[in-house]
C-alpha positions in Angstrom: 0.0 0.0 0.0 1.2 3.4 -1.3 0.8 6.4 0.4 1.2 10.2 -0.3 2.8 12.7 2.0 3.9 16.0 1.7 7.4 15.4 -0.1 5.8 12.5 -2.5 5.7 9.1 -2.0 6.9 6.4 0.4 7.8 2.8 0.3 5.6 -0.1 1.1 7.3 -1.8 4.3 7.7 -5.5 4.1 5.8 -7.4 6.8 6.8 -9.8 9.3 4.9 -12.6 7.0 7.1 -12.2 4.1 9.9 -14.5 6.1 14.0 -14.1 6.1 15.9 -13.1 3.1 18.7 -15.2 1.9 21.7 -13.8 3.4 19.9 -13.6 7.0 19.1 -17.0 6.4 23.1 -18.3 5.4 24.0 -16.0 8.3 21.9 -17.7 10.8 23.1 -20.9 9.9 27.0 -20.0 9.9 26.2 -19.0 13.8 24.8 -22.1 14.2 27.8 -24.3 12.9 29.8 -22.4 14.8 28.1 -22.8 17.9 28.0 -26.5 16.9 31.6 -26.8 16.0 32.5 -25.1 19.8 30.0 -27.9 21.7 31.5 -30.9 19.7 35.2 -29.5 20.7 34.4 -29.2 24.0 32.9 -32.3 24.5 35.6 -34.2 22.8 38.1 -32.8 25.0 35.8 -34.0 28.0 35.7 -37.4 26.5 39.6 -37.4 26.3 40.3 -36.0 29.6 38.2 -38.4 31.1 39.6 -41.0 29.4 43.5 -40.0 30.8 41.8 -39.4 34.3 40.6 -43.3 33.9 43.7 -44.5 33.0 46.1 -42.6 35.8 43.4 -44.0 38.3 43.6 -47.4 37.1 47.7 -47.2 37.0 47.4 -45.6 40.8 45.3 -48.7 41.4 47.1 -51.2 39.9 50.7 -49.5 41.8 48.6 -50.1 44.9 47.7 -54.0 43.7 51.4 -54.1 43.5 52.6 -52.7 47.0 50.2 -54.4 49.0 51.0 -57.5 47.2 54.6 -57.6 47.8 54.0 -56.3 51.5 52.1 -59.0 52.1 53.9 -61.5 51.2 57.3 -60.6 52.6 55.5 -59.8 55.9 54.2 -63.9 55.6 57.5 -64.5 54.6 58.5 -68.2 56.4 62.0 -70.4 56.6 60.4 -73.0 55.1 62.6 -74.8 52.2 61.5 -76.4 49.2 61.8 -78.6 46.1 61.0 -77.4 42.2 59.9 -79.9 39.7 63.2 -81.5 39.2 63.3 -82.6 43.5 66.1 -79.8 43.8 66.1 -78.5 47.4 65.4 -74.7 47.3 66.1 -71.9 50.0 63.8 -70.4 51.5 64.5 -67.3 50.4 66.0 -66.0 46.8 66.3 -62.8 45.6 68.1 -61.4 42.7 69.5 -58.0 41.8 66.3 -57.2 39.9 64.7 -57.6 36.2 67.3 -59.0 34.9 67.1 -62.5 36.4 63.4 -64.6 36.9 62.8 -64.7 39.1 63.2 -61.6 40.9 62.1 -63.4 44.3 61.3 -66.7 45.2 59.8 -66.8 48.6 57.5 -69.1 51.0 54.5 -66.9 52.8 52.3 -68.2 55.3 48.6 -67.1 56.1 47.3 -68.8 52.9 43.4 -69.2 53.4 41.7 -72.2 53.2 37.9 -70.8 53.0 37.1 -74.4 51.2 38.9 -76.7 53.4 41.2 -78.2 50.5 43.8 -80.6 51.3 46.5 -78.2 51.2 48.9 -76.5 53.7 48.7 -72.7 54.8 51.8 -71.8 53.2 52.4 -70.9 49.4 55.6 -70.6 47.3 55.5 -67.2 45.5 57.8 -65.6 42.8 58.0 -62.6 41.3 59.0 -61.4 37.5 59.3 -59.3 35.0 58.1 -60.6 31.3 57.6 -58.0 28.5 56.6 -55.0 30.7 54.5 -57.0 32.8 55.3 -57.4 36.5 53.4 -60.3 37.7 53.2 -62.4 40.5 53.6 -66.0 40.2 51.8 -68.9 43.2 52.0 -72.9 43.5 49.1 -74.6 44.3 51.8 -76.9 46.6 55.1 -75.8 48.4 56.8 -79.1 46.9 57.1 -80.0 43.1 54.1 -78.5 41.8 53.6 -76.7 38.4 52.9 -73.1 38.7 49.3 -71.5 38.0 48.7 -68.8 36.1 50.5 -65.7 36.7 48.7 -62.7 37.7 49.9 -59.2 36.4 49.7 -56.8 39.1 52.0 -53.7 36.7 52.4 -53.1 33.4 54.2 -50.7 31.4 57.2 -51.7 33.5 60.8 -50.7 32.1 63.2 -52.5 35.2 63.0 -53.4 38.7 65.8 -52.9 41.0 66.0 -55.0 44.2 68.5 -54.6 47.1 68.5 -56.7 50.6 68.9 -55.6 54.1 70.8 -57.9 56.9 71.9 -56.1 60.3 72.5 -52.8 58.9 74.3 -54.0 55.2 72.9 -54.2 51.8 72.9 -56.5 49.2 71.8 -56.6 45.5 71.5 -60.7 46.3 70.1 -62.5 48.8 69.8 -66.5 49.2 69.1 -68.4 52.0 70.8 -70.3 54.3 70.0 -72.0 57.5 72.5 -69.4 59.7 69.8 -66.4 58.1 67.2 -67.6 56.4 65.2 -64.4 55.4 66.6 -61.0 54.9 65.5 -58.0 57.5 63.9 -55.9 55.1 64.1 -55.3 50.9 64.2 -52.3 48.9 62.5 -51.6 45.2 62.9 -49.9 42.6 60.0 -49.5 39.1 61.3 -47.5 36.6 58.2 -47.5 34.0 58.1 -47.0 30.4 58.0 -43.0 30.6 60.7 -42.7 32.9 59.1 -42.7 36.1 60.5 -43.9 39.2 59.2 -45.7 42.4 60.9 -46.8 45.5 59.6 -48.6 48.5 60.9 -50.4 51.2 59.5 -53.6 52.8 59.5 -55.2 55.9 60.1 -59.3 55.4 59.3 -61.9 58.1 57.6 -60.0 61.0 58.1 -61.9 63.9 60.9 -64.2 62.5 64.3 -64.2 64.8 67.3 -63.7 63.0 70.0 -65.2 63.5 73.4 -63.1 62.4 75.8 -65.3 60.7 78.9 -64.2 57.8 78.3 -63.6 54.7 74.5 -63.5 54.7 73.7 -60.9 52.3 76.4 -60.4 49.5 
């Protein structure tokens, strides 16, 4: 609709009805891709930093798995000797300078439950190693002769373990039995993992047991 005033005509205005023009419309849309494009980036990097956060919790875990493993078991530790597959006597006790042997450890622990009453004793022979980045923990269904089961993996990632021995103040990078000193006092570790990372702990072995001080226990 046209109307006159006094300096001549003016334009019909366009109503709400008549819709968006083109470049309103390709403007509207670029805002929304881009508002699009910001929600997807964000949310991927949610989905990756939750991912890292799940995997530093599980290594945290698993370094846990692995410290109150070994704490265990050397604070079971017992003097009790026994024989491989071959009949071979074996110490009680035999630790090696680290990764580079397996196994690491060779120990007897007591406190072994029996929750279904098998015909079995209460102590189990244990071992420890290191097998392509896997630190696992090895157990024998019996003390004497008996095949190993299957070998639990308590770290991965692992680069080299480092084990030293403690006897009356001294240390040792190798420890094996004898009957003058059975067990060592206490043992020290070292996990160097694939990035470079270092742990150390120390461990008591054999709470309770006596020692006995003898020569040339710990070399």
């Amino acid at each position: 609709m046209i109307r006159r005033n006094q300096s001549g005509f003016t334009p019909v205005r366009r109503s709400a009805e008549h819709g968006f023009t083109l470049i309103e419309v390709m403007i509207s849309l670029m805002i929304f891709g881009m508002l699009a494009a910001a929600g997807v980036a964000l949310l991927s990097f949610s989905v990756r930093a939750q991912a890292v956060t799940g995997a530093k919790l599980d290594d945290v875990q698993a370094l846990n798995r692995l410290s109150s493993a070994l704490a265990a078991d050397l604070a079971q530790a017992s003097s009790r000797r026994t024989r491989n597959e071959n009949g071979d006597l074996l110490p009680a006790f035999t630790g090696e300078a680290g990764s580079g042997m397996t196994p690491m450890v060779r120990l007897v622990r007591g406190g072994w439950s029996n929750l279904d009453a098998a015909p079995r004793p209460a102590e189990q022979r244990i071992e420890y190693r290191l097998d392509n980045g896997e630190l696992q923990r090895i157990a024998y269904p019996m003390l004497d002769g008996a095949q190993p089961l299957q070998p639990a993996v308590l770290l991965t990632h692992v680069r080299q373990v480092s084990l030293r021995y403690r006897l009356d103040g001294a240390w040792g990078d190798h420890w094996e039995g004898s009957p003058i000193a059975a067990l060592p006092q206490a043992m020290e570790m070292r996990v160097v993992r694939d990035d470079g990372v270092e742990f150390r702990q120390l461990f008591l072995v054999g709470s309770g047991y006596a020692q006995r001080k003898g020569p040339n226990a710990a070399r």
